[in-house]
C-alpha positions, -999 to 999 in steps of 0.1 A, spaced: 0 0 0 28 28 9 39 20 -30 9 31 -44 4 59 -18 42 71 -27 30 68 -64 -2 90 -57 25 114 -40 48 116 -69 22 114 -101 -10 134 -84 -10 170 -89 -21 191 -50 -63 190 -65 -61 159 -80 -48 145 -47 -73 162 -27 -102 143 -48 -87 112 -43 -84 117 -3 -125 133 -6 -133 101 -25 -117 74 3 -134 97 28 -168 97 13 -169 60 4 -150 50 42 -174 30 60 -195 54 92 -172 58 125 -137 55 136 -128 40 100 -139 73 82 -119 93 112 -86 74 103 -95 79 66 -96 117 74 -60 117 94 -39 100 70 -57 116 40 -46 150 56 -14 137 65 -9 127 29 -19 163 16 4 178 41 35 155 26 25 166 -5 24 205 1 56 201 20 72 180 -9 67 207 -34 83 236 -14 117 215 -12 148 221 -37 158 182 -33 133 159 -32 130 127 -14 137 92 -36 108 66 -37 127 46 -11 125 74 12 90 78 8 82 43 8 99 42 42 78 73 51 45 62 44 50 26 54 55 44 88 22 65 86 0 37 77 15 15 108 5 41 129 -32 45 114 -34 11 118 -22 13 158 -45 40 162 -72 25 148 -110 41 152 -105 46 190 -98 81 183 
């Protein structure tokens, strides 16, 4: 899964990005589910704003690593938030 999230990082332009994360929200099922869907989608936006304001960019190892970390912890955190 962090591959194809890194991919969506590196071949998504900022609004297409943003439709995909409004999609996964909108067709998460009701609860705690849709609040983790939220957090990471935001998280991923964020990554992606940050990405584009730096001169050298990370390599796809890097953000494999990266995301691999933010889905473990979504997954820790489950909907108990």
């Amino acid at each position: 899964m962090a591959s194809q999230m890194t991919q969506l990082l590196l071949h998504s332009d900022l609004d297409e990005l943003r439709e995909i994360v409004r999609r996964w929200i909108a067709e998460a099922p009701a609860g705690g589910s849709r609040r983790v869907y939220e957090e990471f989608g935001s998280r991923l936006i964020e990554m992606k704003q940050a990405l584009a304001s730096q001169p050298v960019q990370p390599t796809v190892e890097e953000l494999e690593a990266a995301l691999t970390m933010m889905l473990r912890l979504a997954a820790s955190e489950g909907p108990r938030r």
